[in-house]
C-alpha positions as CSV (number, residue, x, y, z in Angstrom):
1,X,17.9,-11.4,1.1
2,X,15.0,-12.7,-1.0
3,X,14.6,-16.0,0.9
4,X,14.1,-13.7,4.1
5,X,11.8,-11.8,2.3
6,X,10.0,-15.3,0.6
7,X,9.9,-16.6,4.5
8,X,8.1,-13.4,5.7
9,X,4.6,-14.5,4.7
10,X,4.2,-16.9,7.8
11,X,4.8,-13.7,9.8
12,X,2.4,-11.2,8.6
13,X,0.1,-9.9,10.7
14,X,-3.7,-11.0,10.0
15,X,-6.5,-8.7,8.5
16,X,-8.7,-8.2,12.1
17,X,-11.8,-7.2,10.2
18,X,-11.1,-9.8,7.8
19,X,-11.4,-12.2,10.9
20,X,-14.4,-10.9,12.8
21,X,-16.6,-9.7,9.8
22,X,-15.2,-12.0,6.8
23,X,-14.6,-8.7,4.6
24,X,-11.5,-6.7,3.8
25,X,-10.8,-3.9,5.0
26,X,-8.6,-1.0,2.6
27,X,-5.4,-2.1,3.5
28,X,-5.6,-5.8,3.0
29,X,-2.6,-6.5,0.6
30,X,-0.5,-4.2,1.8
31,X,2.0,-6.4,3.4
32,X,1.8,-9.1,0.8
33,X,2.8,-6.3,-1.7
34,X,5.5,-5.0,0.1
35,X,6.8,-8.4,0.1
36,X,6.1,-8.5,-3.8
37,X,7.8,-4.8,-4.6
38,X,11.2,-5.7,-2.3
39,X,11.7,-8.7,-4.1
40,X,11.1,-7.3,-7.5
41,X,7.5,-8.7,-8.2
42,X,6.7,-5.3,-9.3
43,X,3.1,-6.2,-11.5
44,X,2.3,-8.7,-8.6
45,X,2.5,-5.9,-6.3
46,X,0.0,-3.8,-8.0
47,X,-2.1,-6.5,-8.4
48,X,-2.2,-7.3,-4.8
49,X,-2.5,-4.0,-3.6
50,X,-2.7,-0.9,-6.2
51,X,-1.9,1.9,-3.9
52,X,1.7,0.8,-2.9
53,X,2.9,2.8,-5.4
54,X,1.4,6.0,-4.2
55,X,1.8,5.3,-0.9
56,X,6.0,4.5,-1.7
57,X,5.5,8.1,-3.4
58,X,4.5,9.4,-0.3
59,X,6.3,8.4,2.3
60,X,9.7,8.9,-0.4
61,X,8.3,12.6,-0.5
62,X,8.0,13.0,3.6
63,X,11.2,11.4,3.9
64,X,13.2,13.9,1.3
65,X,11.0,16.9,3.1
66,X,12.9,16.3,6.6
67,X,16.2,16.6,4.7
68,X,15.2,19.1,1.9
69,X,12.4,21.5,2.1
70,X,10.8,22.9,-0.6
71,X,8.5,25.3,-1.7
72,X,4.4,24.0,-1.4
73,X,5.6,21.1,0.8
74,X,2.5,21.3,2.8
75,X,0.4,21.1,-0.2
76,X,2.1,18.3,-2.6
77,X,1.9,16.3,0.7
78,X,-2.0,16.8,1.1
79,X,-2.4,16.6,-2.4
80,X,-0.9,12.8,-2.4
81,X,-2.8,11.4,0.7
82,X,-6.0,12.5,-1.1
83,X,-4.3,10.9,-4.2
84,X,-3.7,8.0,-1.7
85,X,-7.2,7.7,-0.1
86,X,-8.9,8.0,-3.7
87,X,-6.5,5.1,-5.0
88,X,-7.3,3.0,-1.8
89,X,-11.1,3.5,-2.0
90,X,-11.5,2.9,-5.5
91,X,-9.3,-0.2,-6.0
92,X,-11.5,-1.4,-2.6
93,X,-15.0,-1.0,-4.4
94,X,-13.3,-2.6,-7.4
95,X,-12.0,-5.6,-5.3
96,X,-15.3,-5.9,-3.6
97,X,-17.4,-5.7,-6.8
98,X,-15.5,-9.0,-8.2
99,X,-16.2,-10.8,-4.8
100,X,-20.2,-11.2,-6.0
């Protein structure tokens, strides 16, 4: 498994703004730090990307709620994609500040 996982860097899908403009866009990293979480790289992950873990959160939380539902479903799961969207754009302007 982890020398599927090591050979899937060749195949990830290039950053389209990164191309055209030469800047990042908010989910650059992502796929290098999925990559880095499934093969156990847990601190490399966050490095690379710092929302993976509340976006795991998330998507663990929709999953669950086709299964299960619970009580303020509606609202935990707008409550993390603003958690989400504030991680994103912070760790972004943090990223970009260190590029000048």
């Amino acid at each position: 498994m982890l020398l599927l996982l090591d050979g899937l860097e060749k195949y990830m899908i290039p950053c389209v703004n990164k191309k055209i403009f030469g800047v990042e866009c908010l989910g650059c990293g992502m796929q290098r730090a999925t990559v880095h979480l499934f093969t156990g790289e847990f601190a490399a992950a966050f490095k690379v990307y710092p929302a993976i873990y509340s976006i795991f959160f998330l998507l663990t939380v929709i999953f669950v709620n086709f299964f299960v539902k619970f009580k303020f479903d509606y609202q935990v799961k707008i409550g993390l994609i603003i958690l989400n969207a504030l991680v994103m754009v912070v760790s972004y302007f943090i990223k970009m500040s260190h590029f000048t």
